[in-house]
C-alpha positions as CSV (number, residue, x, y, z in Angstrom):
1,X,234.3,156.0,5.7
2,X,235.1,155.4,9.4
3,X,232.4,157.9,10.1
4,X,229.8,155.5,8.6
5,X,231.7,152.9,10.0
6,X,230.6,154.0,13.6
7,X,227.9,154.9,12.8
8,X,226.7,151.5,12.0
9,X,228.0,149.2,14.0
10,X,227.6,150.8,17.5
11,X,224.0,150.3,17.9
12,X,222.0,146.5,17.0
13,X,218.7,146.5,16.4
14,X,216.3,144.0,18.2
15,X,212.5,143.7,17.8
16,X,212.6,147.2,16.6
17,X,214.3,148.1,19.5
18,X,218.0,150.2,19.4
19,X,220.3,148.6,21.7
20,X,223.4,150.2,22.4
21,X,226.8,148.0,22.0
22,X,228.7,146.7,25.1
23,X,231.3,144.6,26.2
24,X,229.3,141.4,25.7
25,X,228.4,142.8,21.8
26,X,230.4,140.6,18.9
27,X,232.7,143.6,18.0
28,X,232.6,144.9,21.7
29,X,232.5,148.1,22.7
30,X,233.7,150.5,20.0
31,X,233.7,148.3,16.6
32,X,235.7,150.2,14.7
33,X,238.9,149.9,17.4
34,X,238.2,146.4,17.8
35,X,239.0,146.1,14.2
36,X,241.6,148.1,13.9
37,X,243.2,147.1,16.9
38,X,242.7,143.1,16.3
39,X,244.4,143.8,12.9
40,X,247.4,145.8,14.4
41,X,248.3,142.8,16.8
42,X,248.0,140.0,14.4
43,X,250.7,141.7,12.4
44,X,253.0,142.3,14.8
45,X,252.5,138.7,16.0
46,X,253.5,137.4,12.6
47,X,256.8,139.3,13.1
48,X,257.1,137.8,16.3
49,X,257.3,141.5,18.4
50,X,254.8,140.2,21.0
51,X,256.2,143.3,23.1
52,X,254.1,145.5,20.4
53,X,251.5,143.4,19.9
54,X,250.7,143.8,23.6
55,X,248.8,147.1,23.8
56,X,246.1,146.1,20.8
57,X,246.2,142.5,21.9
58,X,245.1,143.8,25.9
59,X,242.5,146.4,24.2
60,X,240.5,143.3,22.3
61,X,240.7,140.9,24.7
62,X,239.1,143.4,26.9
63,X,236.7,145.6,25.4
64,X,235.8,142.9,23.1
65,X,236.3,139.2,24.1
66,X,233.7,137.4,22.0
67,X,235.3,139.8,18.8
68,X,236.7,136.4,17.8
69,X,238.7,132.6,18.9
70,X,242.2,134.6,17.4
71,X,242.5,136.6,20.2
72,X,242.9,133.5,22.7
73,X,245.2,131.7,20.3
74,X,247.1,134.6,19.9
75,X,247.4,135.7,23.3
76,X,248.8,132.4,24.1
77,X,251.4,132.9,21.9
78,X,252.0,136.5,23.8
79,X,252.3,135.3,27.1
80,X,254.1,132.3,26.8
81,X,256.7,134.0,24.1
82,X,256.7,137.5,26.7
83,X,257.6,135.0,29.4
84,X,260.4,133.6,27.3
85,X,262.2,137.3,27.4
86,X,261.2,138.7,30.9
87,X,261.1,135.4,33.0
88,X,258.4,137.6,34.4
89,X,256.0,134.9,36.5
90,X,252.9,138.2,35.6
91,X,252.6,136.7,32.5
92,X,251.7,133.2,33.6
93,X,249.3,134.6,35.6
94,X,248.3,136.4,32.2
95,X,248.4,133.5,30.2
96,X,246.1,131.5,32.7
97,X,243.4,134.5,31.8
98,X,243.5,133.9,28.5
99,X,242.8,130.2,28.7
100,X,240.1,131.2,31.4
101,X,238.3,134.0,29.7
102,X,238.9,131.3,26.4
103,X,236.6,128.8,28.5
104,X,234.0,131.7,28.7
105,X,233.1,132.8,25.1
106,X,234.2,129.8,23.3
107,X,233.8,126.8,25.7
108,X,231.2,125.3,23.1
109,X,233.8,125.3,20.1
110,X,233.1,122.0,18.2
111,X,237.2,121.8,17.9
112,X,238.9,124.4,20.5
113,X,236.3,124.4,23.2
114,X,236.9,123.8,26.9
115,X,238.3,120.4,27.1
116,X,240.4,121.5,24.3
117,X,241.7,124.2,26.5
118,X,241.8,122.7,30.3
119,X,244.6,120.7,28.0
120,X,246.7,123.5,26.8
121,X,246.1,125.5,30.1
122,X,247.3,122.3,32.2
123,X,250.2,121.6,29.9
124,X,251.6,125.2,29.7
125,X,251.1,125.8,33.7
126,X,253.1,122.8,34.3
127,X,256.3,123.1,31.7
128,X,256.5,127.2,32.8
129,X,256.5,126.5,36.3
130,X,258.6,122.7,37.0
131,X,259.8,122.3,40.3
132,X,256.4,124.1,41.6
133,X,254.9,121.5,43.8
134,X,251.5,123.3,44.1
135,X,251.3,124.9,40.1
136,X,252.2,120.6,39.2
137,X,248.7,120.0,41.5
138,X,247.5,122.0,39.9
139,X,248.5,121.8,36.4
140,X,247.5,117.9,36.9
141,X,244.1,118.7,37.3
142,X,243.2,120.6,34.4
143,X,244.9,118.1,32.3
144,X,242.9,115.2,34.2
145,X,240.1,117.1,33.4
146,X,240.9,117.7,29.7
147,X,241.6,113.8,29.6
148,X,237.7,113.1,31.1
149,X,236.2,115.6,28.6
150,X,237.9,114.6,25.3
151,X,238.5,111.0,26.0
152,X,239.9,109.6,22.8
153,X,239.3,112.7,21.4
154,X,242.6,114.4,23.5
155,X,245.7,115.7,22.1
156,X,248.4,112.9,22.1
157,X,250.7,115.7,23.9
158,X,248.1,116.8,26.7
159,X,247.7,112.8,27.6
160,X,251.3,112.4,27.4
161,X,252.1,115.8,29.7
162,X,249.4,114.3,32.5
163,X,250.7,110.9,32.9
164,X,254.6,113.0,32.9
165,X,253.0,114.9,35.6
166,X,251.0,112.5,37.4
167,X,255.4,110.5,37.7
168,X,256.6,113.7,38.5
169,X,253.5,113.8,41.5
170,X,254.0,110.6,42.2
171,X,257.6,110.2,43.6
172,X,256.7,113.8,45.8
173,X,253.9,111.7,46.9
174,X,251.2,114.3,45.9
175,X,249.6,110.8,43.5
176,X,248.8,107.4,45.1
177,X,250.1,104.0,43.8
178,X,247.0,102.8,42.8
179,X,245.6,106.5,41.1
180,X,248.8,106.2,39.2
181,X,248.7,102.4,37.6
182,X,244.8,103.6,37.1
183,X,245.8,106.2,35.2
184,X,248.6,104.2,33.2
185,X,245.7,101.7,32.1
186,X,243.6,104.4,31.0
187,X,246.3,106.3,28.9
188,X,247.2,102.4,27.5
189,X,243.7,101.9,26.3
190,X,243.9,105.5,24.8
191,X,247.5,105.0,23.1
192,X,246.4,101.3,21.3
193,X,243.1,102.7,20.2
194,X,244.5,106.3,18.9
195,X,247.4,103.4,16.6
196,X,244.6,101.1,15.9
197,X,242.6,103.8,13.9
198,X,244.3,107.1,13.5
199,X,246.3,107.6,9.9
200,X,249.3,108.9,11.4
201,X,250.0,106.8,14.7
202,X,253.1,107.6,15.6
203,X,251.8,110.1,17.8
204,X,250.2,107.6,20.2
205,X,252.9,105.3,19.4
206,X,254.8,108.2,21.2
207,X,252.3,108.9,23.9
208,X,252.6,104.8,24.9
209,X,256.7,104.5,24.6
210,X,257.0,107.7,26.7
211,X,254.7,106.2,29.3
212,X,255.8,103.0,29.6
213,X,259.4,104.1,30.2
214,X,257.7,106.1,33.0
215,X,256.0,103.7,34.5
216,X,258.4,101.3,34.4
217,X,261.2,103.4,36.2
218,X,258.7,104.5,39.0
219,X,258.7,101.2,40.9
220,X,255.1,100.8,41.0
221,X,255.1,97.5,38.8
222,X,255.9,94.7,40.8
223,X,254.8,91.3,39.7
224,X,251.4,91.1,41.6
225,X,250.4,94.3,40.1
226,X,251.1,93.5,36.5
227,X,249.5,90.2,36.4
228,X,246.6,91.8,37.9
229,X,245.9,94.1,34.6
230,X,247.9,91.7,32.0
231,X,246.1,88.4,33.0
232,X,242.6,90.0,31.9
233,X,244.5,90.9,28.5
234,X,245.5,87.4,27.3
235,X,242.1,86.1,28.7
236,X,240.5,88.4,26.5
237,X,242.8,87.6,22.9
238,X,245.1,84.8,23.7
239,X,245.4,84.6,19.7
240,X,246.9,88.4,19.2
241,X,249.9,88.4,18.5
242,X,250.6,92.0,19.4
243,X,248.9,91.6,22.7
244,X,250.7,88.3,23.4
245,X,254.3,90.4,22.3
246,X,253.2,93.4,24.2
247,X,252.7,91.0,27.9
248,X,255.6,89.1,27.5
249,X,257.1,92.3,27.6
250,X,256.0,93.7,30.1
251,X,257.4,91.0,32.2
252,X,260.4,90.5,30.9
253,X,261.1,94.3,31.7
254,X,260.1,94.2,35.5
255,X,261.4,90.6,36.0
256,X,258.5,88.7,36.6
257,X,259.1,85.4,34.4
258,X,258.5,83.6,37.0
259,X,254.4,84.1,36.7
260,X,252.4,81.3,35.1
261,X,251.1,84.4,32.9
262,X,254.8,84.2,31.5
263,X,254.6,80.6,30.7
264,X,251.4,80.8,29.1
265,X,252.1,84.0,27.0
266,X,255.5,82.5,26.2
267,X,254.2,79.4,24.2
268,X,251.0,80.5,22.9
269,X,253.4,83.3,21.2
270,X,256.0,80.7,20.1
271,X,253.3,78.7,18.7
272,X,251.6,81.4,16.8
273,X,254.6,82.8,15.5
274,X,258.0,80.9,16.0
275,X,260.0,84.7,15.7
276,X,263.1,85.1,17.7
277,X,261.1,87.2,20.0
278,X,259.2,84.2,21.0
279,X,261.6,81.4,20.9
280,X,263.7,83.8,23.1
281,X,260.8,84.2,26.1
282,X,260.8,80.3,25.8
283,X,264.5,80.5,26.6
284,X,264.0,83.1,29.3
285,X,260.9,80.4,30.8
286,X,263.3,78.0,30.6
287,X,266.2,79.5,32.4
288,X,263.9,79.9,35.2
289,X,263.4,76.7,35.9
290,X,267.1,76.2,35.5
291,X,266.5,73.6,32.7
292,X,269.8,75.4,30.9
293,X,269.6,72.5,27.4
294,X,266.3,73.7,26.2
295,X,267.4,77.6,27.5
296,X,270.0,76.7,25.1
297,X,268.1,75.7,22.4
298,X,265.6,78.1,21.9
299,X,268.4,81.0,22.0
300,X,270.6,79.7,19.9
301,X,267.5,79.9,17.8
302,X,266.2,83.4,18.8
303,X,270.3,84.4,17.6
304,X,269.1,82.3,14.4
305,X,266.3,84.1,13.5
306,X,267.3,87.3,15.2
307,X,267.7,90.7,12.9
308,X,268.2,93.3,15.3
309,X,271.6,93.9,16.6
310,X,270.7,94.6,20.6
311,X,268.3,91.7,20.2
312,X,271.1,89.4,19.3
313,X,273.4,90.7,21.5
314,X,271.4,90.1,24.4
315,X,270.9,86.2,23.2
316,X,274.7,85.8,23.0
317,X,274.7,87.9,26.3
318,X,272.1,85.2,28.2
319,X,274.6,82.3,26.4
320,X,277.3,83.9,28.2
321,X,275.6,83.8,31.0
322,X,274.5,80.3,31.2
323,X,278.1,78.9,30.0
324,X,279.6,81.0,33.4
325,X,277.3,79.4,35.1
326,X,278.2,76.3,34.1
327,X,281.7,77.0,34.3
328,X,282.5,76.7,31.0
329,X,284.5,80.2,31.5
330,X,286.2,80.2,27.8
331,X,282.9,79.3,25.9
332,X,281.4,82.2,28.1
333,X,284.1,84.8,26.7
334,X,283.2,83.7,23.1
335,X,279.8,84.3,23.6
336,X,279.8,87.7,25.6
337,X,282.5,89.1,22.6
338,X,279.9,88.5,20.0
339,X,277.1,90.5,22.3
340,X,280.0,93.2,22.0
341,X,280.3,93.2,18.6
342,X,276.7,93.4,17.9
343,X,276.2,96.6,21.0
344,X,280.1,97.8,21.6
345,X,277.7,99.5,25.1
346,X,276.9,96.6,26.9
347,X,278.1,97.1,29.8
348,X,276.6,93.9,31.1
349,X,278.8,91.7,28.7
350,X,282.1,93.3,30.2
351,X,281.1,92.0,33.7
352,X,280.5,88.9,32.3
353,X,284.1,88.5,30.8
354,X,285.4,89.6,34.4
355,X,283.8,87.4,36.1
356,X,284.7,84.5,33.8
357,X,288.3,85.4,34.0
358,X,288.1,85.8,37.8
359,X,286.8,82.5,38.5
360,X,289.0,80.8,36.0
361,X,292.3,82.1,37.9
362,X,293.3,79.2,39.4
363,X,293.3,76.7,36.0
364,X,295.7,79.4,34.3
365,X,299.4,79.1,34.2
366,X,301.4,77.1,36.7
367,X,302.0,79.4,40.0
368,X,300.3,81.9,42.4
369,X,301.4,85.1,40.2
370,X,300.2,83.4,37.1
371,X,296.8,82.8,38.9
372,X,297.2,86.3,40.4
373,X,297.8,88.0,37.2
374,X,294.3,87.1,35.5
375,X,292.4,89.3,37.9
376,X,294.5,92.1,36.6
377,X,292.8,91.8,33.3
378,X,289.6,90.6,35.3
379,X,289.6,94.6,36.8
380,X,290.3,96.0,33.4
381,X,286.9,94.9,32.1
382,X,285.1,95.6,35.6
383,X,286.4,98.7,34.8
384,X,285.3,99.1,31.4
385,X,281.7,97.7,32.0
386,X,281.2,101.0,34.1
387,X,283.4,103.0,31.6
388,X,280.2,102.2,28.4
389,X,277.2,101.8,31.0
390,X,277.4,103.9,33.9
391,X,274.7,102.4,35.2
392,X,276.3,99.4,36.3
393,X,279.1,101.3,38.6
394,X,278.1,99.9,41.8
395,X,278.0,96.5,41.0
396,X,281.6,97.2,38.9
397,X,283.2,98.8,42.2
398,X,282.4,96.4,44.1
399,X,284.2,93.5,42.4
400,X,287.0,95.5,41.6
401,X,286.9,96.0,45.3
402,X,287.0,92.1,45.7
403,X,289.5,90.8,43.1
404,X,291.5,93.8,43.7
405,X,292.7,92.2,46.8
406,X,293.8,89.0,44.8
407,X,296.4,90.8,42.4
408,X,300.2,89.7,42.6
409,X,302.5,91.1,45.2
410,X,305.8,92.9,44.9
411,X,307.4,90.0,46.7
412,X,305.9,87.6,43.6
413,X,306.6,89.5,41.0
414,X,310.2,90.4,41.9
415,X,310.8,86.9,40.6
416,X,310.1,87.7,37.5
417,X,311.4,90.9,37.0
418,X,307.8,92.5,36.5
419,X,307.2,96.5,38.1
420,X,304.7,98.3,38.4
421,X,303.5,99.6,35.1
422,X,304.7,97.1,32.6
423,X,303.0,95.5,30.3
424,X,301.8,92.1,30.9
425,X,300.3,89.6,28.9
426,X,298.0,87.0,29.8
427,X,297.9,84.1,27.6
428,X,296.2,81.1,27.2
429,X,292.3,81.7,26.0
430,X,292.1,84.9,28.1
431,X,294.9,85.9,25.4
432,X,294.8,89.9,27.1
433,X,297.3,92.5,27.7
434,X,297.6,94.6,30.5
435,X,299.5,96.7,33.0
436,X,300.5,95.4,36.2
437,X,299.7,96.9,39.6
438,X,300.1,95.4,43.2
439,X,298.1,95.0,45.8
């Protein structure tokens, strides 16, 4: 049977003319080895023994390379798995062949052509290689490209993996400011259109959280630059809701309440839909013009309305704030302890407390070391503000640095009877206990 086999298929005939196969030929050069050879690495490859698969795997993709689109997509599962267990950088060369020699015989695939690949090729160069400045270059281009070919068309994790790469370019200074926010608004459009009509959207729902956290962390949105691409939004559908949600956002997040864009997405979304989202960027608009009754107002209405825990607990955290600044230190506590209850991690509600106590010292108890004693428990929740959020350690340290100067000294407390160590408590509406220490 092989006999016949071989005999057939080496030689195609073509306007009566015998042509001998080659290279270029469907089944390559020898049809019965391609055959044999493309089964023997598929098994193996189902077993996962990519070492074995090698040898029959390197004889098709060679001597055959139009045999069929298997060999590429199984190759790629070769070389990247063969990397996995040698570490051996060869095999990224390897796997870059594959993708290459892909592009070659298949680059017209309705499905897996060459945009298709430019993404996986881009996206495996760059996660095998991190911490290569020049492979990252390099790996952003073909994903670029991919992302110019496909359009809306592109894999949700090759447009996530550039805009990843383009951050990771942009801090080693490799992608400009403005190439980067470019590229943010194009991956946007991409990420609300791929939700708006694809059945399973949580893939682009993905893609847009992922970069937004990125974009927002890189530095690159100041307040000029977002009302520059948000403004022409709410121009454009000052009734959605979504957009109008997605805006105020945005400047919320990088602080830029202050813009008349805020105002006017703020009230158009409060009077579209009266949610505690909305009635709380009224409270936010109103806090910045220091007009703290209507602040008031509208978040004792967002903690109304409110469902989600670290929602409410940041409304009682901005009450807090507001009754500190208005000196109303134990109204301030009560506030900040229900933002704890609701997120036990914000850090931000600890400070708060600390500070309150701190600058209430002087109205409690009736001499210096009473007064002194409340910055003891003032330190303790300095202390535990950096203890749940880590992130707020400098600004922690430096006012334990501060009201660490103002606790009790020895001299004070000798009189009454208090060393170093005991417990102490400190009444009143502070109501706390803690240890006592000296400066």
């Amino acid at each position: 049977m092989r006999k016949i086999v071989a005999l057939i298929f080496p030689v195609l005939l073509f306007g009566g003319v015998v042509k001998a196969q080659t290279v270029e030929s469907k089944f390559g050069v020898d049809s019965v080895k391609t055959i044999e050879h493309a089964s023997v690495f598929q098994e193996f490859v189902k077993q996962k023994n990519y070492k074995d698969a090698l040898p029959s795997w390197w004889y098709v993709f060679h001597n055959a390379p139009k045999f069929q689109l298997n060999t590429y997509v199984r190759g790629e599962d070769i070389m990247v798995n063969m990397y996995a267990q040698t570490k051996n950088k060869a095999y990224i060369d390897t796997l870059m062949m594959v993708y290459d020699q892909w592009m070659k015989y298949f680059k017209d695939h309705p499905r897996y052509g060459e945009g298709y690949v430019l993404g996986k090729k881009g996206f495996n160069l760059y996660r095998l290689t991190i911490g290569d400045e020049a492979r990252a270059k390099e790996a952003f281009g073909y994903l670029n490209k991919s992302f110019e070919m496909q359009g809306s068309k592109t894999h949700p994790n090759t447009v996530k993996m550039l805009f990843a790469v383009a951050d990771d370019l942009l801090k080693k200074n490799q992608v400009s400011k403005d190439e980067y926010i470019q590229l943010f608004l194009k991956v946007t459009e991409y990420a609300e259109k791929g939700k708006a009509h694809a059945k399973k959207p949580e893939s682009y729902e993905d893609v847009k959280t992922t970069t937004d956290a990125l974009f927002f962390n890189a530095g690159v949105a100041d307040c000029a630059t977002l009302n520059g691409f948000l403004a022409p939004k709410f121009e454009k559908e000052p009734g959605n809701v979504e957009v109008l949600k997605e805006i105020a956002r945005f400047l919320k997040r990088s602080e830029c309440t202050d813009l008349p864009l805020f105002t006017n997405v703020a009230e158009a979304l409060y009077k579209a839909e009266p949610s505690a989202e909305s009635a709380y960027n009224l409270a936010i608009m109103f806090l910045k013009r220091q007009e703290y009754d209507k602040t008031e107002t509208y978040l004792k209405e967002a903690i109304e309305k409110g469902t989600d825990p670290l929602d409410k607990a940041e409304y009682y955290l901005r009450m807090a704030q507001i009754s500190l600044s208005k000196k109303q230190f134990a109204e301030s506590k009560k506030h900040a302890v229900e933002a704890l209850k609701l997120n036990p991690n914000l850090g931000a509600a600890y400070l708060n407390i600390g500070k309150a106590y701190a600058f209430a010292s002087k109205s409690y108890g009736e001499d210096d070391f009473d007064h002194a004693s409340v910055f003891w428990v003032a330190v303790d929740k300095f202390n535990k503000a950096k203890q749940v959020d880590p992130a707020l350690a400098d600004e922690a340290n430096g006012l334990i640095k501060t009201y660490s100067q103002y606790f009790p000294s020895k001299d004070e407390a000798f009189f009454r009877s208090v060393q170093p160590g005991d417990s102490f408590k400190v009444g009143g509406w502070i109501n706390e206990t803690t240890t006592a220490r000296f400066r």
